[in-house]
N, C-alpha and C positions, 0 to 999 in steps of 0.2 A: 571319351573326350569329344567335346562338339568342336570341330576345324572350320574356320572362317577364313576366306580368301581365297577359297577353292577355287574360283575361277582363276586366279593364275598358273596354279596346279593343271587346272584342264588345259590352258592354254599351250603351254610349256607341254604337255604331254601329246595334242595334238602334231605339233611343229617337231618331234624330235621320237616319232612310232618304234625308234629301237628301243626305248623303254616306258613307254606308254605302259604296259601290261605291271610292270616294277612301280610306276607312280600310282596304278591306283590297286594294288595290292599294297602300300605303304598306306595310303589312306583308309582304307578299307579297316586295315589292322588297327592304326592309331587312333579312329573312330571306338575300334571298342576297348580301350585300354582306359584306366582310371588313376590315372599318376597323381602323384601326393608331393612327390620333392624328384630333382635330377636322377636320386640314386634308382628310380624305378626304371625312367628310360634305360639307363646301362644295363640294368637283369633283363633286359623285354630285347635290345639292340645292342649287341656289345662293341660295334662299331660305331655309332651315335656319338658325338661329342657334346656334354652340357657345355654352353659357357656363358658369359658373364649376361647380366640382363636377363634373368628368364628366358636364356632362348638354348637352344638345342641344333647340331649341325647334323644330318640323317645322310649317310651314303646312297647312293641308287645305282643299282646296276653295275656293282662293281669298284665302285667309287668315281664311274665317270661322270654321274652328276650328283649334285649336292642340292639337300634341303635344307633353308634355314627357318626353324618356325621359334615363338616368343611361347610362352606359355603363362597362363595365369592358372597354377596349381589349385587352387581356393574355386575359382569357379566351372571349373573343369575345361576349359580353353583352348584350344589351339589355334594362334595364328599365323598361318603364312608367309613370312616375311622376301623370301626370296629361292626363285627356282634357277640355277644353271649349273653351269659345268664345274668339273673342278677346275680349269685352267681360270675359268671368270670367278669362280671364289676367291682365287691367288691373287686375285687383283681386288676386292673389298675387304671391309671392317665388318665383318659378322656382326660382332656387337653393337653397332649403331646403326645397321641397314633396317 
């Protein structure tokens, strides 16, 4: 998958080094992965949440931070749509961020 928006990824991973080495082994992985539909992410991440919109919610570290990325299956995709915590998850709409 090619992932676009990585610099928020970096950023977010600078600012918070207890899981730096977690963010970019997630990326790392999802770089070579070639998903076709949702159900691939769940056999590759069995903690990954698809949901609605083409997007997908990724644990980190435990589940103390969350990724939320969009995906266009068709052109092999990944985009970034949101890096933080799970307590700042609890408080957005995934699907429209």
């Amino acid at each position: 998958m090619r992932i676009l928006n990585s610099g928020l990824l970096e950023k977010y991973a600078r600012a918070h080094k207890d899981a730096a080495d977690q963010f970019w082994a997630w990326f790392y992985d999802v770089k070579a992965q070639e998903w076709s539909q949702p159900l691939d992410i769940k056999q590759k991440y069995a903690t990954a949440d698809p949901i609605p919109n083409n997007r997908a919610v990724f644990n980190i570290r435990g589940n103390k931070y969350r990724v939320i990325v969009e995906i266009n299956y068709h052109q092999k995709l990944v985009y970034i749509r949101w890096v933080g915590t799970h307590s700042e998850y609890d408080r957005i709409d995934a699907t429209s961020i």
